[in-house]
Z-matrix of the N, CA and C atoms (Angstrom, degrees):
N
C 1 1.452
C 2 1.523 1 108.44
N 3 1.289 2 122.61 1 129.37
C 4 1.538 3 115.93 2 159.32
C 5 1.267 4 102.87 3 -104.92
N 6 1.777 5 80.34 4 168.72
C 7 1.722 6 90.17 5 -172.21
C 8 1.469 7 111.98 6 -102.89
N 9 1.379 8 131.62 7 154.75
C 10 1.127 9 128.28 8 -133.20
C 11 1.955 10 107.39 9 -87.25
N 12 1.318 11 106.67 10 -15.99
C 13 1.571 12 121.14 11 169.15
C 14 1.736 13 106.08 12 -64.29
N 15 1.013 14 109.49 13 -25.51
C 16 1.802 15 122.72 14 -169.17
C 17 1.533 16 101.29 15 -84.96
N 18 1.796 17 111.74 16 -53.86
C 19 1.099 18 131.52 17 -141.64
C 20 2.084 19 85.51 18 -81.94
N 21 1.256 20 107.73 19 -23.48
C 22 1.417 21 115.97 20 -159.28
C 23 1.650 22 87.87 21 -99.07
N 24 1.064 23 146.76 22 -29.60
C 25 1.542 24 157.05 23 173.08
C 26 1.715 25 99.21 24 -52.57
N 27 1.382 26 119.32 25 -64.50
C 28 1.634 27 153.77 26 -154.86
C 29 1.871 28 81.21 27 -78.74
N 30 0.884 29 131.34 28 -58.86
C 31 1.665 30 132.20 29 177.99
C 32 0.947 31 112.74 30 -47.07
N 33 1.404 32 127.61 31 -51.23
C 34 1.197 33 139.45 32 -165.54
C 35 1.426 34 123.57 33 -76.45
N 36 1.378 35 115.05 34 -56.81
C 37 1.261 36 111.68 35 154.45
C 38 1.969 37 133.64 36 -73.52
N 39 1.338 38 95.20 37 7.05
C 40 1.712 39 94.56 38 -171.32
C 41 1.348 40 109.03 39 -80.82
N 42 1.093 41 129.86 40 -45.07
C 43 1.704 42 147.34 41 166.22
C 44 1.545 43 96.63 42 73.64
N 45 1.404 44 134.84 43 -82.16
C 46 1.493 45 124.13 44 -167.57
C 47 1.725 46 102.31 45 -123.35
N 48 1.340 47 114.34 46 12.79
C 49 1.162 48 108.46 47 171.87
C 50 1.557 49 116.13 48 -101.31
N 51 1.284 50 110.88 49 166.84
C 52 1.293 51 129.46 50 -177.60
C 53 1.954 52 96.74 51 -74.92
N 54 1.609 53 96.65 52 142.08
C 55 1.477 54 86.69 53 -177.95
C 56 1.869 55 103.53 54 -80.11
N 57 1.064 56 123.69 55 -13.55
C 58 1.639 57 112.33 56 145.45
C 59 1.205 58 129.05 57 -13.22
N 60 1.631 59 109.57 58 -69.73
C 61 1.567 60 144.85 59 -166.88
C 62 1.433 61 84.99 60 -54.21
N 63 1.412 62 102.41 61 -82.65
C 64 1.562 63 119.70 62 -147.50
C 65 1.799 64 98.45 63 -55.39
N 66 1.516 65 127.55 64 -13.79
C 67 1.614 66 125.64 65 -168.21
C 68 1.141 67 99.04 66 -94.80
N 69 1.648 68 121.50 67 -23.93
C 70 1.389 69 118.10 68 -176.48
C 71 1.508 70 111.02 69 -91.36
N 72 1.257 71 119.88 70 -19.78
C 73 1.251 72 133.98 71 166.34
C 74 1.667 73 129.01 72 -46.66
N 75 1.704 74 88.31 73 -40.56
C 76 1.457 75 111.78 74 -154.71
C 77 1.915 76 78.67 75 -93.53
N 78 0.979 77 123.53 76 -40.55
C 79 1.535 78 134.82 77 -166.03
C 80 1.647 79 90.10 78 -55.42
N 81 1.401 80 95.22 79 -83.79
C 82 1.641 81 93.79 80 177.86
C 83 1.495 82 136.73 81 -41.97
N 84 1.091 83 101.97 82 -21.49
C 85 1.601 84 117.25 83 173.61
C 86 1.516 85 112.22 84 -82.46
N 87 1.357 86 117.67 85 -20.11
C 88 1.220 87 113.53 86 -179.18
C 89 1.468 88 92.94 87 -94.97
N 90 1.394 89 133.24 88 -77.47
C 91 0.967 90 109.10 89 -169.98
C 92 1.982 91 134.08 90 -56.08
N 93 1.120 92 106.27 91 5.25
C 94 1.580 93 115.35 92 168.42
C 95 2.124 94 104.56 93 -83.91
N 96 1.202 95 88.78 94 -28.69
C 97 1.705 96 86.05 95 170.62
C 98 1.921 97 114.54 96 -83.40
N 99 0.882 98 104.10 97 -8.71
C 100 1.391 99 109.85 98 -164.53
C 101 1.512 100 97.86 99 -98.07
N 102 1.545 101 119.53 100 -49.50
C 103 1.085 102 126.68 101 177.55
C 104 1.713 103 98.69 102 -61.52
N 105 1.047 104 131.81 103 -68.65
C 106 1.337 105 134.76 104 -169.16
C 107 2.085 106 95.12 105 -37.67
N 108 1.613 107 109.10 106 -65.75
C 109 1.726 108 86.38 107 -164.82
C 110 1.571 109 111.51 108 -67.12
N 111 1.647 110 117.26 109 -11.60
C 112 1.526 111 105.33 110 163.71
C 113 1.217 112 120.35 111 -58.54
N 114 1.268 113 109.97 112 -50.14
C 115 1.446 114 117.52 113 -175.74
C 116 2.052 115 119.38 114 -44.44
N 117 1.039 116 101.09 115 -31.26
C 118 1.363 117 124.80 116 164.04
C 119 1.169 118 99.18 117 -14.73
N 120 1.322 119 120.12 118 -75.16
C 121 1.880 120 135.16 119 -110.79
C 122 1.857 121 91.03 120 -126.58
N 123 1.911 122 101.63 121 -5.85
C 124 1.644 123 92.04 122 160.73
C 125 1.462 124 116.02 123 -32.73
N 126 1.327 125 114.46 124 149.84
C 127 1.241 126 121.41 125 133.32
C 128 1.754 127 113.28 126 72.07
N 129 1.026 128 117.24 127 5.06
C 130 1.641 129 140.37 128 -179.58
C 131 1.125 130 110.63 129 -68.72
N 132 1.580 131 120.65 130 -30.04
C 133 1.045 132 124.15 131 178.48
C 134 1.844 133 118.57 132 -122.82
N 135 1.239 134 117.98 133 142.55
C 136 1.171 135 122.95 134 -167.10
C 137 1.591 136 111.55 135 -81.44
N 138 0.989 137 121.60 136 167.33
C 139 2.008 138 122.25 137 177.32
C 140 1.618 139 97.53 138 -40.63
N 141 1.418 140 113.73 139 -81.25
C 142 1.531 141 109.56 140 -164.62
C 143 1.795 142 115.58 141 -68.76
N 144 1.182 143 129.34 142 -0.73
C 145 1.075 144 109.25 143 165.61
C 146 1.851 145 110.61 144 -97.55
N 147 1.549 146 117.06 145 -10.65
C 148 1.311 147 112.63 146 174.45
C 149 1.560 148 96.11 147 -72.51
N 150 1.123 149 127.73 148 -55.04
C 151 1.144 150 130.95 149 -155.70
C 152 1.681 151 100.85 150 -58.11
N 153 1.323 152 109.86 151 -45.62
C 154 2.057 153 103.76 152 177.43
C 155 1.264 154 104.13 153 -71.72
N 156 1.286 155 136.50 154 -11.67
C 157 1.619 156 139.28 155 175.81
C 158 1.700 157 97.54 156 -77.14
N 159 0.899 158 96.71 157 -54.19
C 160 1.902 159 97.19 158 -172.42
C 161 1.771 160 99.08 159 -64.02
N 162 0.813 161 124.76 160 -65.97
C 163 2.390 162 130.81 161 170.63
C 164 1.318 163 74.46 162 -32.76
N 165 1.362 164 137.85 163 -98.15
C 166 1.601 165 125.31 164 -124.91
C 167 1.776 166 102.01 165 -83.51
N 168 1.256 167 129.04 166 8.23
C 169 1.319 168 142.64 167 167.81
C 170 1.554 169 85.46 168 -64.51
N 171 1.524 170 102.70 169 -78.94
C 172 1.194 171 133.09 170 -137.13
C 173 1.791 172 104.09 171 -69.05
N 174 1.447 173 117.31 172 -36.23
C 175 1.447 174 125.69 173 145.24
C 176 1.251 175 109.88 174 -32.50
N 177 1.564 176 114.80 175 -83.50
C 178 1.657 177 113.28 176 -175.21
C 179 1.611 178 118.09 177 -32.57
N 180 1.230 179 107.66 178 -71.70
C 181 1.341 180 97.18 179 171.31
C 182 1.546 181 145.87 180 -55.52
N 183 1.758 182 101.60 181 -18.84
C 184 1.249 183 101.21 182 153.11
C 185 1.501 184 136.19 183 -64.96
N 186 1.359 185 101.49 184 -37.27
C 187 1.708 186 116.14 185 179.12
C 188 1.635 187 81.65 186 -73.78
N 189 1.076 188 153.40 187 -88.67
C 190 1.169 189 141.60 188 -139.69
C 191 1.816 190 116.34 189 -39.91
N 192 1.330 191 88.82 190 -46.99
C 193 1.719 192 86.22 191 177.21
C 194 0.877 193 121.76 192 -98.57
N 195 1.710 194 125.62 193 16.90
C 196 1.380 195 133.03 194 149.36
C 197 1.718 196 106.25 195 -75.46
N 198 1.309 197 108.31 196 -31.85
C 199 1.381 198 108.16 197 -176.02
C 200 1.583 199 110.95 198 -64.98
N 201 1.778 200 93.99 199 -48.81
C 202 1.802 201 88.91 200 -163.45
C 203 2.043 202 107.77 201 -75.05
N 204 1.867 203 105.89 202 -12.06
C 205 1.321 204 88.20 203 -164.74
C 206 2.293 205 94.13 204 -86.63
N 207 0.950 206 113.87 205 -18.46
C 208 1.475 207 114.25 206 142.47
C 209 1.174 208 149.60 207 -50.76
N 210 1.352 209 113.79 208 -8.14
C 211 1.656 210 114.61 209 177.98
C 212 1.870 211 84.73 210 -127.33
N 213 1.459 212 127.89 211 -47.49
C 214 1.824 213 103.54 212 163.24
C 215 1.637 214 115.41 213 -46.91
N 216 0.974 215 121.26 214 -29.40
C 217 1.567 216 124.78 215 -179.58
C 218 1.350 217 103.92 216 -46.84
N 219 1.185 218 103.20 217 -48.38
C 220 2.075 219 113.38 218 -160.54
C 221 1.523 220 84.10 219 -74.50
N 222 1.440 221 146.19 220 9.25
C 223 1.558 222 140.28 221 -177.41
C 224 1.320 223 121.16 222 -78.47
């Protein structure tokens, strides 16, 4: 359901399109902005420091679900 302040927003700018068009529009447009400030932070890092970023990623998440399958244990 949208709400009718949204639904009246989506009207307004759609003019001869289907409000489909204009949601997929808005979809793509967001994610082309999103991609653009990721895109930023390309390349910032060299082979061996991505590679110790990805190990201590990959740590965190190990301890993490050592943590959570340890405290469901006590269940």
């Amino acid at each position: 359901m949208i709400r009718d302040d949204v639904y009246k927003k989506l009207f307004e700018i759609k003019g001869d399109k289907s409000f489909s068009e204009v949601i997929e529009e808005l979809i793509k447009e967001s994610l082309s902005v999103r991609r653009k400030k990721i895109e930023k932070y390309f390349g910032i890092l060299n082979e061996e420091e991505a590679r110790e970023l990805a190990k201590e990623i990959e740590e965190m998440r190990k301890r993490t679900d050592e943590d959570i399958a340890r405290k469901l244990s006590n269940y």
